[in-house]
MDTraj code that builds the backbone (N, CA, C; nanometers):
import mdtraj as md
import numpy as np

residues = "UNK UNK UNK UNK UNK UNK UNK UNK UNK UNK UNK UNK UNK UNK UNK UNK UNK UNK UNK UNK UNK UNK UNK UNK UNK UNK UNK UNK UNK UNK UNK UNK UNK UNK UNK UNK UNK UNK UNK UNK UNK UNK UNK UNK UNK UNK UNK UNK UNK UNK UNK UNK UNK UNK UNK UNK UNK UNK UNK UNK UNK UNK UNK UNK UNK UNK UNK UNK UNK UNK UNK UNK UNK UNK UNK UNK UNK UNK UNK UNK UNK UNK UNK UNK UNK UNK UNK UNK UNK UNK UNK UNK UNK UNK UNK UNK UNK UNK UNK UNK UNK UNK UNK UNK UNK UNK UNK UNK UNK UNK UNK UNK UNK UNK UNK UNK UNK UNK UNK UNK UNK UNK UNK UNK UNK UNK UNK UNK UNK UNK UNK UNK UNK UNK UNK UNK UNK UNK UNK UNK UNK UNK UNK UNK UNK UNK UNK UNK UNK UNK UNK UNK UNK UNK UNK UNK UNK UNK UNK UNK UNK UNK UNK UNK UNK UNK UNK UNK UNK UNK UNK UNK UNK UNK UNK UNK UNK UNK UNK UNK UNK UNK UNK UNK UNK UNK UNK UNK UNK UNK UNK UNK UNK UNK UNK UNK UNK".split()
xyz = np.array([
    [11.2172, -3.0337, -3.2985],
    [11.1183, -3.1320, -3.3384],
    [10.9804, -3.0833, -3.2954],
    [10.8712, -3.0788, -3.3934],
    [10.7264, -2.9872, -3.3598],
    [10.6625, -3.1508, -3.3114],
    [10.5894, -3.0672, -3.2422],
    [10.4457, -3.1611, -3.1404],
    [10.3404, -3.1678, -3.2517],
    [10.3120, -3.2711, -3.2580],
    [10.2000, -3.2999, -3.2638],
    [10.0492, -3.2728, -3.2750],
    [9.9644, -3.2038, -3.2955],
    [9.8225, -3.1303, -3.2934],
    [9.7859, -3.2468, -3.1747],
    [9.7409, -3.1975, -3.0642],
    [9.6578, -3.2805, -2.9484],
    [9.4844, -3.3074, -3.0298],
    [9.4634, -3.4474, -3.0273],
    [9.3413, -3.4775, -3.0481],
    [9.2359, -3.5118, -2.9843],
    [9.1032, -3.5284, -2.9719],
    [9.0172, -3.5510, -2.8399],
    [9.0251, -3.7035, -2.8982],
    [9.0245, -3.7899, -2.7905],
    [9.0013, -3.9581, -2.8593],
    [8.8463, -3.9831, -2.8593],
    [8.8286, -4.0513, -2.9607],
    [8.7086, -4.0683, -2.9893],
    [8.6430, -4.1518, -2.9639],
    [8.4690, -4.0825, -2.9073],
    [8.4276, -4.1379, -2.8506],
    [8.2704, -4.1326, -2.9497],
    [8.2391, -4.2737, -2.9364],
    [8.1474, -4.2947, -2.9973],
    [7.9769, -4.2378, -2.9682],
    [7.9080, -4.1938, -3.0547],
    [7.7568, -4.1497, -3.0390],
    [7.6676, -4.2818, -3.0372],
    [7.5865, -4.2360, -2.9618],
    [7.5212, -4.3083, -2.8631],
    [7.3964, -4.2785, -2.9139],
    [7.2753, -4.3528, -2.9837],
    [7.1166, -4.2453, -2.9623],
    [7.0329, -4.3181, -2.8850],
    [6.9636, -4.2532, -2.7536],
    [6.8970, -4.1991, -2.6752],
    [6.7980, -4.3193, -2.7170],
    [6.7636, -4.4174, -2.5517],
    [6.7049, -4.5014, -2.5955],
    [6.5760, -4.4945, -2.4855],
    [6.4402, -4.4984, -2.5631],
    [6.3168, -4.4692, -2.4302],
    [6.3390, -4.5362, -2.3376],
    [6.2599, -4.5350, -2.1981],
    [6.3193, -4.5411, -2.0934],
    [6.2533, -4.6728, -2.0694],
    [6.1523, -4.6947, -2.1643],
    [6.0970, -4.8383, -2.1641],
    [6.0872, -4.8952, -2.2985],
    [6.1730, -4.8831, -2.3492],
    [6.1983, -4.9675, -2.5022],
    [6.0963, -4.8926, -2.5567],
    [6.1034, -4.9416, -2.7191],
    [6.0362, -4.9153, -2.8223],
    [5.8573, -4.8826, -2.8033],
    [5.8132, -4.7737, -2.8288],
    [5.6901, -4.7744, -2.8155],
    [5.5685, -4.8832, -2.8865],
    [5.4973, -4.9151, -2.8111],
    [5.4007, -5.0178, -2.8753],
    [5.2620, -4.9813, -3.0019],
    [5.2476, -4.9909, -3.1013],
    [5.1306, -4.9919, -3.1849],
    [5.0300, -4.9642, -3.0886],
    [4.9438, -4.8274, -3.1476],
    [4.8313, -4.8097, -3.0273],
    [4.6899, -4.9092, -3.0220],
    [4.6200, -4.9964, -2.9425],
    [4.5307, -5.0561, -3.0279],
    [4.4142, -5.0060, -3.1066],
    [4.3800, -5.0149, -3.1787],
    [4.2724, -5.0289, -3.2830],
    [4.1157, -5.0865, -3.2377],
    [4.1330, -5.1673, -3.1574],
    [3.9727, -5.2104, -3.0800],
    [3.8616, -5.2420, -3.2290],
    [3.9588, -5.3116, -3.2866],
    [3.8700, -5.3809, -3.4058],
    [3.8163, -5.4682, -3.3314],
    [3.7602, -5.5537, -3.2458],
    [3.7061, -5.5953, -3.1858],
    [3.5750, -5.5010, -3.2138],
    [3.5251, -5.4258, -3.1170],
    [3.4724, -5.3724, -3.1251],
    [3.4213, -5.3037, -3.2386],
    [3.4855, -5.2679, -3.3365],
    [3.3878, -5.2369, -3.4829],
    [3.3055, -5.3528, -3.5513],
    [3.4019, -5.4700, -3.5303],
    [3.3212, -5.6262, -3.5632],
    [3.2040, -5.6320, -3.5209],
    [3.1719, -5.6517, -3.3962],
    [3.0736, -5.6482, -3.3079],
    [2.9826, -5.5829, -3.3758],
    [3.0177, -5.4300, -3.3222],
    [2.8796, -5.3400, -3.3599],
    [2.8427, -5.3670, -3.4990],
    [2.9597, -5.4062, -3.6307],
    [2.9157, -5.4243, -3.7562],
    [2.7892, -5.5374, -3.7640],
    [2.7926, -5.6409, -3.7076],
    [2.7451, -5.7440, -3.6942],
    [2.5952, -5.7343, -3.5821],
    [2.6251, -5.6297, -3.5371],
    [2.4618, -5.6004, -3.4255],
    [2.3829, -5.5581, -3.5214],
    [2.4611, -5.4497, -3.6056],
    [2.3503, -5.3705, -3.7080],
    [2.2839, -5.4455, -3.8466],
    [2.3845, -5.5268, -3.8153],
    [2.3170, -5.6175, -3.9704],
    [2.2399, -5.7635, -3.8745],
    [2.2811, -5.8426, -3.7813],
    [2.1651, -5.9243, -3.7381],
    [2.0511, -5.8602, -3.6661],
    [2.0530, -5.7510, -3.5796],
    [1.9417, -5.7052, -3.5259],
    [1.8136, -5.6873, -3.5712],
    [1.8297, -5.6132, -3.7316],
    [1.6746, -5.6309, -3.7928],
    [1.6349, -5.7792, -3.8559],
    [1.7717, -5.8470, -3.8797],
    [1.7171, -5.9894, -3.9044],
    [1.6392, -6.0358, -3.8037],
    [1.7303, -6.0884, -3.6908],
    [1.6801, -6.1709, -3.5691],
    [1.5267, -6.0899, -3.5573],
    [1.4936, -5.9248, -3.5420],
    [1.3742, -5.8511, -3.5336],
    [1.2698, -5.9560, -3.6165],
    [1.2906, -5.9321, -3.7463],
    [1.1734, -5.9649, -3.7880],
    [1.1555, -6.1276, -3.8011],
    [1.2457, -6.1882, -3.7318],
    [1.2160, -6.3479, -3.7825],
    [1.1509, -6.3662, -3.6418],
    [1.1547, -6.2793, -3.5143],
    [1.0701, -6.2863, -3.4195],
    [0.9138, -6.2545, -3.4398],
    [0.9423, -6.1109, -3.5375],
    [0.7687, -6.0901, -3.5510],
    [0.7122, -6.1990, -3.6374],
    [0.7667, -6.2131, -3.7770],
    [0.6911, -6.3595, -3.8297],
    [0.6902, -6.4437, -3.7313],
    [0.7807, -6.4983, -3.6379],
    [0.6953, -6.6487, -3.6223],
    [0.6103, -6.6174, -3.4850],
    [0.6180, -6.5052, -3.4034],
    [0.5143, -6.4853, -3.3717],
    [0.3440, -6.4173, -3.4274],
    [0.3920, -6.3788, -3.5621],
    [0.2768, -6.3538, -3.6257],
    [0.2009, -6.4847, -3.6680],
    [0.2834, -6.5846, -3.7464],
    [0.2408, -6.6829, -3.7457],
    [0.1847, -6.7862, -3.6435],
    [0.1992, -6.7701, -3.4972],
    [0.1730, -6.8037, -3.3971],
    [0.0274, -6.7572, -3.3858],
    [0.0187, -6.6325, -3.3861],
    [-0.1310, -6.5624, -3.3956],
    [-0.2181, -6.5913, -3.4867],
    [-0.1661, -6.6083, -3.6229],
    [-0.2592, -6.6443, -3.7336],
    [-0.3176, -6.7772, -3.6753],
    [-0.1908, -6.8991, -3.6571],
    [-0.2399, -7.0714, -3.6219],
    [-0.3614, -7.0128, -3.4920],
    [-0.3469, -6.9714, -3.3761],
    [-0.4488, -6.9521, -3.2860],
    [-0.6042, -6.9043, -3.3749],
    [-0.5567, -6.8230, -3.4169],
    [-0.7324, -6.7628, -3.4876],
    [-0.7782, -6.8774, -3.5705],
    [-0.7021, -6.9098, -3.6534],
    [-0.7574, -7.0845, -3.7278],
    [-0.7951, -7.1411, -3.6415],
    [-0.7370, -7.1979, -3.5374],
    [-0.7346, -7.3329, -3.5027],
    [-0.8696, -7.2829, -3.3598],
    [-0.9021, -7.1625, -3.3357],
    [-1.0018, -7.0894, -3.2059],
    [-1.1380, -7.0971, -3.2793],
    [-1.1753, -7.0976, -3.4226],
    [-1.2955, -7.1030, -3.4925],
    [-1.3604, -7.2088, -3.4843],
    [-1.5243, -7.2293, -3.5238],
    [-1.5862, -7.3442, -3.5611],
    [-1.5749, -7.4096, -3.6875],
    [-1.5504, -7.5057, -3.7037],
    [-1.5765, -7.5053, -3.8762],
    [-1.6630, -7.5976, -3.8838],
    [-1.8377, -7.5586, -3.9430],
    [-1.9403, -7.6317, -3.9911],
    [-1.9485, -7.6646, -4.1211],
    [-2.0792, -7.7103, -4.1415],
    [-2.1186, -7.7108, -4.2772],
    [-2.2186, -7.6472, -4.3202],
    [-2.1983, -7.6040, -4.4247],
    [-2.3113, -7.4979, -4.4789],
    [-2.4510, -7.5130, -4.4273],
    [-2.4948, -7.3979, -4.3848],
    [-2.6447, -7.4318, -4.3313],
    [-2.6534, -7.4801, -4.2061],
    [-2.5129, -7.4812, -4.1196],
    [-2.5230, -7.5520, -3.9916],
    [-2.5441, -7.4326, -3.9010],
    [-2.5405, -7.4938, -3.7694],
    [-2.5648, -7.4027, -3.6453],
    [-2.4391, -7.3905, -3.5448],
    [-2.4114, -7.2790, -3.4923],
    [-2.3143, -7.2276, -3.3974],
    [-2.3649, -7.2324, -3.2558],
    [-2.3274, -7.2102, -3.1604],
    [-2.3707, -7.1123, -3.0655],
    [-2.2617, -7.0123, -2.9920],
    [-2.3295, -6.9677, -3.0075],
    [-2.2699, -6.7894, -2.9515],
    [-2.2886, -6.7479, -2.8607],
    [-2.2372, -6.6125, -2.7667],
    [-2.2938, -6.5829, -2.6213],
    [-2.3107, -6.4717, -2.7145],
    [-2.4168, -6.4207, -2.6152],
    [-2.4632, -6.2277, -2.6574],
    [-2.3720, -6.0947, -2.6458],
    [-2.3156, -6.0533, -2.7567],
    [-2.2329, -5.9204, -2.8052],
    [-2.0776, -6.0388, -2.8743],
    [-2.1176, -6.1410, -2.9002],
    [-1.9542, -6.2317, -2.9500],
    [-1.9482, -6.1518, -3.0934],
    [-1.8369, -6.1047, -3.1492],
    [-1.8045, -6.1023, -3.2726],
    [-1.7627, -6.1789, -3.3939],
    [-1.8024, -6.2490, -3.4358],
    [-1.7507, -6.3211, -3.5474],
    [-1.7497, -6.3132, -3.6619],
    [-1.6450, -6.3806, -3.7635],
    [-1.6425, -6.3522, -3.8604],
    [-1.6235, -6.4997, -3.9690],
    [-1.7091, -6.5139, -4.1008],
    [-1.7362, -6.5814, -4.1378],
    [-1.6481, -6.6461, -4.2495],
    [-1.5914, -6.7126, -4.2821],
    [-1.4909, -6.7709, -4.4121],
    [-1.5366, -6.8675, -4.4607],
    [-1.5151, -6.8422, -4.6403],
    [-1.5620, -6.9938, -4.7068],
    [-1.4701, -7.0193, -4.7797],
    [-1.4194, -7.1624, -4.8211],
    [-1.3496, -7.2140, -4.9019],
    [-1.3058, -7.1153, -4.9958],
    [-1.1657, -7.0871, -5.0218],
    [-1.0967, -7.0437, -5.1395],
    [-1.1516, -7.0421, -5.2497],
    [-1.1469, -7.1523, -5.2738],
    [-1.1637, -7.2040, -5.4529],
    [-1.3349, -7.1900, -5.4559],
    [-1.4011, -7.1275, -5.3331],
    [-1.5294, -7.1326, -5.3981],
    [-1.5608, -7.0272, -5.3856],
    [-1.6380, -6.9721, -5.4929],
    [-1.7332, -6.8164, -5.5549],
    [-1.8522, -6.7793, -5.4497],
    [-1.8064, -6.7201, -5.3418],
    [-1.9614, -6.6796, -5.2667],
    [-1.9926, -6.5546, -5.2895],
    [-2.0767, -6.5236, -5.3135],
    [-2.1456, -6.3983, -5.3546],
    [-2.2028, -6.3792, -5.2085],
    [-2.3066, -6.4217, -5.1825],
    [-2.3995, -6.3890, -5.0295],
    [-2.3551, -6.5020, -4.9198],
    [-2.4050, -6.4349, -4.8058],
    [-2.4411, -6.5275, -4.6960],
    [-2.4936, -6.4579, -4.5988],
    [-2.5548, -6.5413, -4.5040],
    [-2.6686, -6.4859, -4.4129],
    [-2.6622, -6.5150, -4.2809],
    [-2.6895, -6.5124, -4.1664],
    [-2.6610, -6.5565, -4.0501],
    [-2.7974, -6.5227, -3.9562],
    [-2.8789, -6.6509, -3.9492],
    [-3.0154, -6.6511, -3.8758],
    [-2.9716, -6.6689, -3.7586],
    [-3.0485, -6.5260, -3.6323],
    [-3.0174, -6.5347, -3.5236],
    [-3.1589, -6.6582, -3.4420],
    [-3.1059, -6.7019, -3.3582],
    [-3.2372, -6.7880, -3.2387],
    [-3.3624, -6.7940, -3.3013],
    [-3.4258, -6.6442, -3.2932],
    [-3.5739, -6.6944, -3.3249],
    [-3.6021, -6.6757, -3.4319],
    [-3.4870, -6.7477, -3.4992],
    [-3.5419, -6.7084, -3.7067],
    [-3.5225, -6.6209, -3.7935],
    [-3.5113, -6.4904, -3.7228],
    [-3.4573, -6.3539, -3.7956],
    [-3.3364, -6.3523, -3.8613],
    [-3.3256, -6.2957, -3.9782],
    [-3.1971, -6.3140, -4.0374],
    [-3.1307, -6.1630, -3.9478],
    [-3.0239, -6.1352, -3.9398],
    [-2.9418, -6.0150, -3.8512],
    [-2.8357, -5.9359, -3.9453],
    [-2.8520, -5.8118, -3.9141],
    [-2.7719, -5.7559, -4.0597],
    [-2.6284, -5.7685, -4.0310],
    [-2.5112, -5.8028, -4.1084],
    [-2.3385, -5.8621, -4.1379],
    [-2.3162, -5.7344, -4.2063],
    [-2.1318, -5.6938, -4.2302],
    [-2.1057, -5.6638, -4.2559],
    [-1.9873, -5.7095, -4.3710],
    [-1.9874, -5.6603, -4.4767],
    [-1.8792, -5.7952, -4.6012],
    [-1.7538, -5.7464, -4.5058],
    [-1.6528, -5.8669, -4.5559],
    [-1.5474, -5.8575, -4.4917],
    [-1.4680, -5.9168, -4.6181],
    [-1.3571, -5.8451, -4.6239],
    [-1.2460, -5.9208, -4.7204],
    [-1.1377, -5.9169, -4.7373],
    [-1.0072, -5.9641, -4.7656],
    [-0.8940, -5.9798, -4.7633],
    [-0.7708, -6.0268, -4.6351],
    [-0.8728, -6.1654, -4.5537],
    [-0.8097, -6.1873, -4.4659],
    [-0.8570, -6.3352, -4.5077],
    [-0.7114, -6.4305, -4.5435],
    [-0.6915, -6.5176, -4.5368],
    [-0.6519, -6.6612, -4.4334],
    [-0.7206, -6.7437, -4.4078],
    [-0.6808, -6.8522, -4.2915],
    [-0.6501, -6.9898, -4.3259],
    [-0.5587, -7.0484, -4.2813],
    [-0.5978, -7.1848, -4.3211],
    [-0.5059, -7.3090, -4.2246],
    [-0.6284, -7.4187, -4.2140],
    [-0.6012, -7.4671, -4.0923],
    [-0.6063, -7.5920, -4.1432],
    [-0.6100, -7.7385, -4.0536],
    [-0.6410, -7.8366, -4.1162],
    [-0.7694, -7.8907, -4.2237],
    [-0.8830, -7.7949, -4.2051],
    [-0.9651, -7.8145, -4.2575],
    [-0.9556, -7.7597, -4.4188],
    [-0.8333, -7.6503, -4.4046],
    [-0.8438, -7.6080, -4.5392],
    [-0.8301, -7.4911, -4.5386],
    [-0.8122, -7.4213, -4.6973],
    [-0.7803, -7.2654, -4.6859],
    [-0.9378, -7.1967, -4.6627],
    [-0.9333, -7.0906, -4.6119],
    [-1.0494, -7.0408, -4.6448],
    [-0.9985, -6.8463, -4.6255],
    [-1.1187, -6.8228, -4.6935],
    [-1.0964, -6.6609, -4.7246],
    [-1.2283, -6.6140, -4.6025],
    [-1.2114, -6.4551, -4.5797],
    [-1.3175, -6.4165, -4.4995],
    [-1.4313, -6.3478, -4.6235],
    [-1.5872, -6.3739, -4.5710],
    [-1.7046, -6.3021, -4.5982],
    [-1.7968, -6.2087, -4.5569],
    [-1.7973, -6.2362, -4.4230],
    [-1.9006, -6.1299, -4.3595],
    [-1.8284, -6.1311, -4.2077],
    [-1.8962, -6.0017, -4.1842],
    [-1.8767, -6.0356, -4.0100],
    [-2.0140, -5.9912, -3.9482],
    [-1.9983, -6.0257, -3.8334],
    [-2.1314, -5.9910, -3.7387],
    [-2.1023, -5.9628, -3.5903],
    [-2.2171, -5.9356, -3.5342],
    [-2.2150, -5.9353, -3.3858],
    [-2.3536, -6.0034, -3.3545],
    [-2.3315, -6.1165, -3.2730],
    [-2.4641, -6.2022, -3.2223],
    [-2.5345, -6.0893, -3.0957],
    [-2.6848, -6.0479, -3.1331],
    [-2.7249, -5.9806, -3.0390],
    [-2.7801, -6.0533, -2.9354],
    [-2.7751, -6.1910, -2.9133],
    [-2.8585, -6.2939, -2.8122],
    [-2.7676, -6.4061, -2.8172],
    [-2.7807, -6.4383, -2.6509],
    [-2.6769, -6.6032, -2.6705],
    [-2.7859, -6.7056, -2.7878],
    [-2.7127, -6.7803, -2.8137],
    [-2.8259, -6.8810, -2.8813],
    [-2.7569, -6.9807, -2.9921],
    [-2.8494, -7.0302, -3.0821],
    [-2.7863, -7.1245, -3.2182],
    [-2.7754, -7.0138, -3.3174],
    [-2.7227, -7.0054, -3.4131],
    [-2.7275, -6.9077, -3.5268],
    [-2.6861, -6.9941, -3.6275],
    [-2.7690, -6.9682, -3.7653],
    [-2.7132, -7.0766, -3.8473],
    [-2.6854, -7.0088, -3.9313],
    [-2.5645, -7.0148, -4.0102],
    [-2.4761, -6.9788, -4.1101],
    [-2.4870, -7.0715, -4.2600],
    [-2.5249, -6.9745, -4.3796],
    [-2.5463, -7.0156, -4.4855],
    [-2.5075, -6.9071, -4.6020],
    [-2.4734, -6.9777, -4.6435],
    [-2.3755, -6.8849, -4.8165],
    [-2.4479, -6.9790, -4.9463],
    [-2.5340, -6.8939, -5.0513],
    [-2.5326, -6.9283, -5.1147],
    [-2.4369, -6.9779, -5.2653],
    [-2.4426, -7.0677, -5.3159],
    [-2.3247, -7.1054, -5.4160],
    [-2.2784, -7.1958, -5.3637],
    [-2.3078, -7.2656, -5.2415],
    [-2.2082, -7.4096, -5.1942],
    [-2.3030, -7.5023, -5.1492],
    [-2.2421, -7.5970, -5.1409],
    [-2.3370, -7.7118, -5.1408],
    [-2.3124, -7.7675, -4.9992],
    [-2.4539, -7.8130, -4.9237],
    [-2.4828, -7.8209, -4.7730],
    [-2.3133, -7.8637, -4.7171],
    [-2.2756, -7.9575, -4.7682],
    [-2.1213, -8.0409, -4.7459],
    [-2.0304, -7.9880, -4.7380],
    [-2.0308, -7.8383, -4.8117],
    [-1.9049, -7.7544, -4.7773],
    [-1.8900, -7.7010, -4.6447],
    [-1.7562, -7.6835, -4.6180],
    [-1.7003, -7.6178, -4.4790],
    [-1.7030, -7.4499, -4.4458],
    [-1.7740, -7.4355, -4.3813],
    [-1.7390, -7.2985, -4.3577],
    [-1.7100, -7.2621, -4.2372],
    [-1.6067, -7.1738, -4.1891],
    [-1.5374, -7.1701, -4.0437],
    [-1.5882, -6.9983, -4.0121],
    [-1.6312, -7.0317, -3.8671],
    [-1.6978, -6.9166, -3.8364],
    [-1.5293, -6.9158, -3.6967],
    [-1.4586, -6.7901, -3.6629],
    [-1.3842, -6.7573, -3.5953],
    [-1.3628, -6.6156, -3.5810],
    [-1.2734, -6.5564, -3.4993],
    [-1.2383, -6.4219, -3.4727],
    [-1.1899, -6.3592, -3.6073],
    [-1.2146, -6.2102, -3.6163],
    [-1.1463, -6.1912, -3.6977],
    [-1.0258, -6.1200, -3.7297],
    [-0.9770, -6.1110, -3.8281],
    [-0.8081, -6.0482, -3.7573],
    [-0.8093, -5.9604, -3.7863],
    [-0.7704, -5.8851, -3.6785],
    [-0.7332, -5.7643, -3.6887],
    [-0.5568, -5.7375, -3.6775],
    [-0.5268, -5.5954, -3.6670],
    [-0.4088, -5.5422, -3.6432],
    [-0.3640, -5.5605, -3.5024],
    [-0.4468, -5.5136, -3.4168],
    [-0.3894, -5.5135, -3.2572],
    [-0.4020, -5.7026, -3.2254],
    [-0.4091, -5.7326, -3.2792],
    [-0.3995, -5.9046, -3.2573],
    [-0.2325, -5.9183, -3.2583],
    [-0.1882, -5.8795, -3.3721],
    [-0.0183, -5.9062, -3.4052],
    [0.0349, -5.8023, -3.3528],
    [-0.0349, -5.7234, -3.2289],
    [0.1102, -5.5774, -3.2419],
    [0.2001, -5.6330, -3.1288],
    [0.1404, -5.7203, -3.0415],
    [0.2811, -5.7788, -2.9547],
    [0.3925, -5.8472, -3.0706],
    [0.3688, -5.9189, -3.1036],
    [0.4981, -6.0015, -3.2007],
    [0.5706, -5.8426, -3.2968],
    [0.4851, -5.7491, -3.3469],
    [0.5449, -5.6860, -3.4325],
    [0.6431, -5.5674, -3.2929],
    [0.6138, -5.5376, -3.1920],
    [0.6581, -5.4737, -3.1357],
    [0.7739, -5.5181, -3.0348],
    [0.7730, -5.6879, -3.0174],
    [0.8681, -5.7169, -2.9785],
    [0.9738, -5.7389, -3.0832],
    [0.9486, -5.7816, -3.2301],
    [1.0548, -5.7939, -3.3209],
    [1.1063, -5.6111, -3.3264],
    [1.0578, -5.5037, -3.3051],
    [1.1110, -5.3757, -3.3233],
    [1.2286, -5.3487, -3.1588],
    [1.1797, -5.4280, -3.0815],
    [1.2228, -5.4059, -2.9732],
    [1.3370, -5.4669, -2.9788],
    [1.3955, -5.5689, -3.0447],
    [1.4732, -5.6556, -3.0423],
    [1.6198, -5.5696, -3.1289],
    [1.5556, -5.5443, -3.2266],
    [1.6358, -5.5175, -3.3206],
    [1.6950, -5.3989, -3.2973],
    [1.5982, -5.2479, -3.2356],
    [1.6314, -5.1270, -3.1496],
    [1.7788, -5.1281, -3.0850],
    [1.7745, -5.2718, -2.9972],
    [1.8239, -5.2914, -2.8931],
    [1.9783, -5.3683, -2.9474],
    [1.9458, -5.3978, -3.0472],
    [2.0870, -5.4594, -3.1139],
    [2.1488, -5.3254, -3.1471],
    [2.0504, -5.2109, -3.2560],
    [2.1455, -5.0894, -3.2830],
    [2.1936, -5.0447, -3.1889],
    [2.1239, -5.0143, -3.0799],
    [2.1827, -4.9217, -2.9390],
    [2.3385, -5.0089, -2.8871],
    [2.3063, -5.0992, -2.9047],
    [2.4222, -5.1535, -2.8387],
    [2.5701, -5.1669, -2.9248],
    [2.5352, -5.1621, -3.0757],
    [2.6175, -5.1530, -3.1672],
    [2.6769, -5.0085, -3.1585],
    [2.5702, -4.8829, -3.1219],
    [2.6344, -4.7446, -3.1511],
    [2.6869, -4.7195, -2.9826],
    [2.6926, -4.8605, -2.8689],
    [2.7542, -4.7772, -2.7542],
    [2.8710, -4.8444, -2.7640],
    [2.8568, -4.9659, -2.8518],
    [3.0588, -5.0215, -2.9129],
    [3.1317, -4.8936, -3.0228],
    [3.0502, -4.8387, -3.1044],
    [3.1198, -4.7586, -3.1590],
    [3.1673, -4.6317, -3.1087],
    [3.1187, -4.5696, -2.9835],
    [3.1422, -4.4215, -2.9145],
    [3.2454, -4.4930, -2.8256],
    [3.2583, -4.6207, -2.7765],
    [3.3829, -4.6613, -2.7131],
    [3.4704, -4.6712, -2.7598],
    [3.4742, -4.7334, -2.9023],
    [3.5681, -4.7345, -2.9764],
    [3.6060, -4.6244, -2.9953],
    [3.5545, -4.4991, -3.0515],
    [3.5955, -4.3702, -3.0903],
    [3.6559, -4.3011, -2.9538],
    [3.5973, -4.3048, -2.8498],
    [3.6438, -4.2545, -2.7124],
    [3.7830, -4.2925, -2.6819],
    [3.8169, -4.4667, -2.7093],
    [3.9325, -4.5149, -2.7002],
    [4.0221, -4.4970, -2.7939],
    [4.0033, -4.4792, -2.9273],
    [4.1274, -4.4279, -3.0063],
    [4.1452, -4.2700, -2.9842],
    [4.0659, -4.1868, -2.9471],
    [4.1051, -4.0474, -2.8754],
    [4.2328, -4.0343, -2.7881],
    [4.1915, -4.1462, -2.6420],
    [4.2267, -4.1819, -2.5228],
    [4.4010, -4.1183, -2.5836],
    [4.4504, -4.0638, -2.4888],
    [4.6102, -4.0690, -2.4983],
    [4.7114, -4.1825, -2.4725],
    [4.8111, -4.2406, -2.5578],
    [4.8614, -4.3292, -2.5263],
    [4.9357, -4.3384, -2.3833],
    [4.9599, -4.4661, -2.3309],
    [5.0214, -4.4745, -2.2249],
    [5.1259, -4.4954, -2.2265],
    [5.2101, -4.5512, -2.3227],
    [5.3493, -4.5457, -2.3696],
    [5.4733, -4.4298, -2.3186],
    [5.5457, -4.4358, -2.2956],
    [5.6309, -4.3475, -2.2572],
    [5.5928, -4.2089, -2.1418],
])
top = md.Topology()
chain = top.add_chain()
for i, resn in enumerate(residues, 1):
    res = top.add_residue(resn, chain, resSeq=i)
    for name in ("N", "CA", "C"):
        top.add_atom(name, md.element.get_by_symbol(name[0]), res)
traj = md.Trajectory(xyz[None], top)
């Protein structure tokens, strides 16, 4: 009687399981792309809605810092003041003149394309000057009638608004920088080697 072929009993395969379970999804730090997406697009907003309303802050001061007479009226001024002269919008001035103290008319310079307007009304700029003596100076534009308003105040310049325009640049700078030090983290951290296993 023949034997049998000897068999190994069988034993089942097994696969190899990490030593801390299943590895985890590496994160992504979308967080962080949100963010910086969102610095770079409000930063020049928030920027410039700072410089307008501090520009507009500056404009209301220069309105509201002027005299406003009536045609043919008198100011007074201290000696070396600069001012600058505006008449009503809607009205056509061709000339105006500005008699210093003792009667002399004083030579102006035209001035144009700086607009103001305050409670009294819109007005455009005409001349500017420099008072060479403290004193009265009387201001007159021909084409208007004694009753019209004319506002004698500073005149605007550029370095008037460069704080508001330089803090709205400052603002907004400061949003990108901070948006491109979320994005080099982000990029640094998806580099990073996982800690998994």
């Amino acid at each position: 009687m023949s034997t049998p072929p000897y068999q190994q009993p069988y034993q089942p395969q097994y696969q190899a399981v990490p030593p801390y379970g299943h590895p985890s999804p590496r994160p992504r730090h979308i967080g962080k792309l949100i963010a910086a997406i969102i610095l770079f697009i409000v930063g020049p907003l928030v920027g410039l809605l700072i410089a307008g309303i501090g520009s507009a802050i500056v404009a209301a001061n220069i309105a509201t810092s002027g005299d406003v007479v009536a045609n043919g009226q008198q100011i007074t001024l201290s000696s070396g003041e600069e001012r600058t002269v505006y008449a009503p919008r809607d009205n056509f001035v061709t000339t105006c003149s500005v008699t210093a103290p003792g009667g002399k008319e004083i030579s102006t310079s035209r001035s144009s394309g700086s607009n103001i307007s305050n409670n009294e009304g819109d007005f455009a700029s005409v001349l500017e000057f420099r008072a060479p003596e403290s004193g009265e100076y009387r201001i007159s534009c021909d084409g208007m009638d004694d009753s019209t308003p004319i506002l004698v105040g500073p005149g605007i310049t550029f370095s008037q608004f460069r704080w508001p325009i330089v803090a709205g640049l400052g603002v907004g700078a400061v949003c990108w920088i901070i948006a491109i030090i979320l994005l080099v983290r982000r990029q640094q951290a998806l580099k990073a080697p996982s800690q998994d296993g």
